[in-house]
Structures are given as C-alpha cells and as structure tokens.
C-alpha positions in Angstrom: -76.2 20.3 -93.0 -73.4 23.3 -93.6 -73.1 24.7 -96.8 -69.5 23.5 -97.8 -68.3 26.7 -99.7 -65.2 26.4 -101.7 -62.9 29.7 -101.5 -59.9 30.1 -103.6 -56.8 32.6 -102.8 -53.8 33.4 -104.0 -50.6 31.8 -102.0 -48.7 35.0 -101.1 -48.3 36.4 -97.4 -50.7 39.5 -98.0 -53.5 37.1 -98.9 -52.6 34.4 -96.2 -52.4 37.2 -93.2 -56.3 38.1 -94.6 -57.7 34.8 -94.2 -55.7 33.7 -91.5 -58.7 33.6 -88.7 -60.4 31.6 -91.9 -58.1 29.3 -92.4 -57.6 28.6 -88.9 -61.4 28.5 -88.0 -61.0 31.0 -85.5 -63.8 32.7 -87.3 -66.5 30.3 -88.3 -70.2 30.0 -89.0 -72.2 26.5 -88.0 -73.9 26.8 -91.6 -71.1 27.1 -93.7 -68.3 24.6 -94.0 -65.6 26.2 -95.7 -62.7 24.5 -98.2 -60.0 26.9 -98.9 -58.0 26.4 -101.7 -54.5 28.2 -103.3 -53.8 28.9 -106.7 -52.1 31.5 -108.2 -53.6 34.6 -109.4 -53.7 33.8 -113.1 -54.8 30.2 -112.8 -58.2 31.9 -110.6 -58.3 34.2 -113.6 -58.5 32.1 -115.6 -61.2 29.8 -113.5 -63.1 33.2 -112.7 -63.9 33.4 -116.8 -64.6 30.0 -116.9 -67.1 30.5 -114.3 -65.7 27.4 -112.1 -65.5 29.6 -108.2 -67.5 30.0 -105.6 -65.6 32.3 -104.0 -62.3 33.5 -105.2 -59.2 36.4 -105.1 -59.1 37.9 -108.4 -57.5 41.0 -110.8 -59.0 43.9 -111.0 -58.6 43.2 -114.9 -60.3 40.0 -114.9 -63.8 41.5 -113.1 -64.3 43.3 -116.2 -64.8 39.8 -117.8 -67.1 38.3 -115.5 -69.0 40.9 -113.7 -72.2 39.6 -114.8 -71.9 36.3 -112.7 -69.9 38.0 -110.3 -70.2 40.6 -106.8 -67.4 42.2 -105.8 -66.6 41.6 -102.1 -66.4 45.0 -100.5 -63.2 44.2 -98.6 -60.4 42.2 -99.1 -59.0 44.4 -102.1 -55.4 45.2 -102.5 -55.0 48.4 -103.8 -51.8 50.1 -104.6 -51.1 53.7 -103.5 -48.6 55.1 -104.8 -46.7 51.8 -105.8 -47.1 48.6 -107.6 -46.1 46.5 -109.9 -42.4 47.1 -111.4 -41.3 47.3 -114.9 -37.8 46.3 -114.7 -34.3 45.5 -116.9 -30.8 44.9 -116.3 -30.2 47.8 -118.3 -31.3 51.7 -116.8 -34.4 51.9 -119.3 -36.6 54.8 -120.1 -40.2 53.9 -120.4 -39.5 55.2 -124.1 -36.8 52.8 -124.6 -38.8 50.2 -124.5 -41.3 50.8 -127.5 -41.1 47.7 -129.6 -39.1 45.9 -127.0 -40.0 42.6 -125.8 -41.8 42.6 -122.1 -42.5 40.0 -120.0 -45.6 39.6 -118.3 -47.2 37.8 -115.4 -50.8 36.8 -116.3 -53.3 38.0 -119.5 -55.7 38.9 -116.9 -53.5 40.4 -114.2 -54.2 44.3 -113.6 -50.0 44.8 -114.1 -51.0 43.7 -117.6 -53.8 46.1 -118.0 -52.3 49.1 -116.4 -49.0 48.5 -118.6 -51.1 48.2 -121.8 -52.3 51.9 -120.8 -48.8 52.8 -121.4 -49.2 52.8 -125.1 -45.6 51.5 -125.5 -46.5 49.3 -128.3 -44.2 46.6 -127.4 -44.7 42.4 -127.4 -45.7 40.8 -124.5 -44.7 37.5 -123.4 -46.8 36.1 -121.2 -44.5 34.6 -118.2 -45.7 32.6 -114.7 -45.4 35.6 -112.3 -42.1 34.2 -110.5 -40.3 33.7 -113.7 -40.4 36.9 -114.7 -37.0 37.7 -113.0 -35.5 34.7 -114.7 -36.5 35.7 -117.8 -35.6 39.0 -117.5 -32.2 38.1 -116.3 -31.4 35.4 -119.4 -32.4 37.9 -122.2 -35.5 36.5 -123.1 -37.0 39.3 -123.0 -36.1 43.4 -122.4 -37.8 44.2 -119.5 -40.7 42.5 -117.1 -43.0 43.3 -114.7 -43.1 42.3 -111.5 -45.6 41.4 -109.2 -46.0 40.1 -105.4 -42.3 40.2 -103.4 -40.6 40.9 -106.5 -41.7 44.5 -105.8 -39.0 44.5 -102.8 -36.6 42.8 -103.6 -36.1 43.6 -107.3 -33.0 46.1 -106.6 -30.7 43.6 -104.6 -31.4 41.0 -107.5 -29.9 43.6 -109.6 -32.7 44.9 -112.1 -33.1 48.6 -112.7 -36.6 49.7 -112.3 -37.8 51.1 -115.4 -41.3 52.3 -114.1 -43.5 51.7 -110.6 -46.8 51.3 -112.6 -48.6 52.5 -108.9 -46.4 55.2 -109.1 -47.3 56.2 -112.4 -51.2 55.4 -111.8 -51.9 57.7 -109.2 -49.5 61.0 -110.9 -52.1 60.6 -113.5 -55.5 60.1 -111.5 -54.3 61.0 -108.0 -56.3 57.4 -107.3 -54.6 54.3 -105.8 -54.0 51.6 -108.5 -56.8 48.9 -108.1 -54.8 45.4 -108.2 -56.8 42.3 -106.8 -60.2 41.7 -105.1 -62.4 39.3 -103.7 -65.2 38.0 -105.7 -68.6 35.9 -105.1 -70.6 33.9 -107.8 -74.3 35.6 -107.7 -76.1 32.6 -108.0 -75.1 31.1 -104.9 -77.5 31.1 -101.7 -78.7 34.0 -100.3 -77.4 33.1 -96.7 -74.1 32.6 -98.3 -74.2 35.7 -100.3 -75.0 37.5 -97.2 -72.5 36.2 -94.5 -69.3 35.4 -96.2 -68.8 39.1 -96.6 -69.5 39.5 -93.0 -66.9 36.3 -92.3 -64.4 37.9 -94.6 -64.3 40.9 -93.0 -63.9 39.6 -89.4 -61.1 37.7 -91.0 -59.2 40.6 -91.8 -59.9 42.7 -88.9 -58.9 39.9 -87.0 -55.6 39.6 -88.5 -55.1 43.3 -88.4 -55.5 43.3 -84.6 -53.9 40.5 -83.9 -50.6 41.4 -86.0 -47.8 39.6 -84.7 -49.7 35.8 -84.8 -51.3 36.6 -88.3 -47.7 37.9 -89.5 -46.3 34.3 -88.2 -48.4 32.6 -90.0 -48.4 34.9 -93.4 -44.4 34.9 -93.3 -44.0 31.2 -94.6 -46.0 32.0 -97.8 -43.3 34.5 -98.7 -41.0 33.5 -101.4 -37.5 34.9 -100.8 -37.9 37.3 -98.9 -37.0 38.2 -95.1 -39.3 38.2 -91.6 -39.6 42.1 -92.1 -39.8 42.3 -96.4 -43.0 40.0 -95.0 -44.2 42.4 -92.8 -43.7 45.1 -95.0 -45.0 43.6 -97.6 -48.5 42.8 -96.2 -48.6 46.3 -94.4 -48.0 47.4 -98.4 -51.3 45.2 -99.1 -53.9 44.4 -96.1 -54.5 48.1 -94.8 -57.7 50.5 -94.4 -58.2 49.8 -98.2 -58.6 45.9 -97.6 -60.9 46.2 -94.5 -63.6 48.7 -96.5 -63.0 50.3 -100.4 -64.6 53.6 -99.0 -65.8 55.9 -101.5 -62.6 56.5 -103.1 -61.8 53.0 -103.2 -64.8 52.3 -105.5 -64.1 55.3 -107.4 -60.5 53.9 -108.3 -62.2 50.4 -109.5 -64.6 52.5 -111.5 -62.1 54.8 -113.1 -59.7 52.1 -113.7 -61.8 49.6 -115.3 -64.0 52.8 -117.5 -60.1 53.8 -119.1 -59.5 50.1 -119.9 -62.8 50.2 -122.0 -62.5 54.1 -123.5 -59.1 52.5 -124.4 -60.5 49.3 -126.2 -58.2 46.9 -123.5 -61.0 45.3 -122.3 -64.3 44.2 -124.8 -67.1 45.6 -122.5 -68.5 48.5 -120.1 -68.1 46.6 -116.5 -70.8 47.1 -114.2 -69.4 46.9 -111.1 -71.1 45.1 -108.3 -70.2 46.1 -104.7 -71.5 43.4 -102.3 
C-alpha cells in the first residue's frame, strides 16, 4: 500500500508553477500517494511550529524554530536577489521616517518580518494577513507595510511609494540573495519518503522550468491581481537556478541570514540547518 504523504504549499503562482507536474501526477511514484494541500504561508508557519506537516513551504524565519524536527529540502527555495519584499506608504518615506511609526506586517514568522526587524527602526508592528496589507496601508491604519507575493509588482500603480526593497537592502549589505521561503520535511518520517520526495520535488520543478509555457498556464490562475505577464514575471522572479539547487552560495545566504537573526536576539536559538 502507498504511503499517502500530505504536502502543504502556499497558493501563489511561483509555488503552483513548482509543483505543477505534482499536482498534476505527471510525476509520480507507485509508493507514495500524495495529498497536496494550500494554505498560506503564515497559517504553515504556524503548523510547522506546532509540528502538524509532513511536508510543507515555509519562511526562512520560521526554520530557525523548528529545525530540530525538520530537513530542509535542498530545492524549492525562493530566494530574493537583489529584490523582495516592499516597505511601502502613501507618503515618499525615508526608512528613518519611520522610527516609531506604525508598520504593518504579513506574518510573525515570515522572513519580510525578520529581515525588517534587522532594520533596527524601533517601530510597532501590526501583524496583518499578507493581502491586507495594502488595505491597511491605504486606510491609515498604519504608516507604512510590507508587502509580500504580487504586491511586490504592482505596489506602484496602486499608488504606494516604496519606502525600502528589503532584497535590495539585503544583498548591499552581504552581497548574498535574501533567503525568503523553503521546502521542509518532518525527520521522523520513513526513510523511503525522506529519500524520494526530494528526488520528486526536484523533477517537479525542472519539469515546470522546461515545459514553461503549460506550467505558466496553470500557475497564472493562482495570481491575485495581477496580469498574464506580472505572472510570468513573477515566477521567473521566484522559481529560477536558486529553486532547482541552493548551490554553495545559496546555503551560505540561509546560514548567514538565520546566524544575524540570532547575534541580533530576533530569533531564541542557534539554527542548525539541515540540508536534505
């Protein structure tokens, strides 16, 4: 009897064009029967710490909480290289205006949380669902917000002013891409499982990445608000040579990312990170 492995992802385009040849059983394995499921990135957070995954897409931020039940997938990773998340306002902030301000933010666990706590701005944050940020922003709730996902395109033509591109800002002061979100696997499961998801992941990705134009058609109706080419742009921002293998410097940038967060007392322990 197969193995029925539940695996949990995001429902954005970038993560829908990954596990498209998943989803649609183009790649498969007699042995394992897998049950995808969507939920957004805070909500698997949030189940990650809990310990309640199999298999799931997670932030960077939130590994550093459960790495002890947890591999890291060696592909599947969204890194951003020289962009990111957005701080934006309707007003043309500094980054200095905004000490003491009010911020909103989309997740506890995200890594836009944790790489904006590195700022050292000292301001409140307001924990806001990740597409509500712009709404919040836009009633004066709050001063500013960061956005995550599409918002990163199409933040200009809803009229915010960017403030700060936290990718931007990563990599002028490590000259590393920003580490966002990953793929994670629970330790304890089977050592078959352990062993070929990777391999199925993989194929899943490099089967998207080859097959473009079918994988794009089926990632563009996970996009929220934004056009067929913000879409493609989008994932192309996303699912890339990062996604398919970390590489040295890939791994580097999770280690350096999540070794500042502790030196700067953001996150409670030392993470050992696991490469699968």
């Amino acid at each position: 009897m197969a193995y029925k492995l539940t695996v949990y992802h995001s429902p954005d385009s970038d993560d829908a064009f990954m596990f498209y040849a998943l989803t649609e059983g183009i790649i498969k394995d007699d042995n394992i029967e897998i049950d995808l499921r969507l939920k957004d990135i805070q909500s698997l957070n949030e189940m990650a710490l809990r310990n309640e995954v199999e298999v799931s897409a997670i932030s960077f931020h939130a590994y550093s909480y459960i790495f002890k039940n947890y591999h890291l997938l060696s592909c599947g990773a969204s890194f951003g290289d020289g962009y990111g998340p957005k701080i934006v306002a309707t007003k043309n902030y500094s980054l200095e205006d905004l000490k003491g301000k009010k911020i909103a933010v989309p997740g506890q666990y995200t890594s836009a949380a944790l790489v904006f706590r590195m700022l050292n701005l000292e301001c409140k944050e307001i924990m806001v669902p990740f597409d509500k940020v712009g709404e919040a922003v836009k009633e004066g709730s709050v001063d500013a917000g960061i956005l995550i996902h599409e918002g990163q395109l199409t933040y200009e033509r809803e009229g915010f002013f960017l403030v700060k591109d936290l990718g931007e800002w990563w990599k002028e002061k490590t000259g590393f891409p920003l580490p966002l979100g990953g793929n994670v696997i629970k330790k304890d499961l089977p050592s078959y499982i352990i062993e070929k998801f990777p391999e199925m992941m993989k194929k899943s990705i490099e089967f998207s990445l080859t097959n473009k134009k079918e994988a794009l058609e089926f990632a563009r109706h996970f996009g929220r608000n934004i056009t067929d080419r913000e879409a493609e742009k989008f994932v192309s921002m996303y699912v890339n040579h990062w996604t398919v293998n970390y590489g040295d410097k890939g791994k580097k940038a999770v280690d350096i990312f999540l070794e500042r967060a502790y030196e700067m007392k953001l996150v409670p322990e030392r993470p050992v990170v696991s490469f699968l």
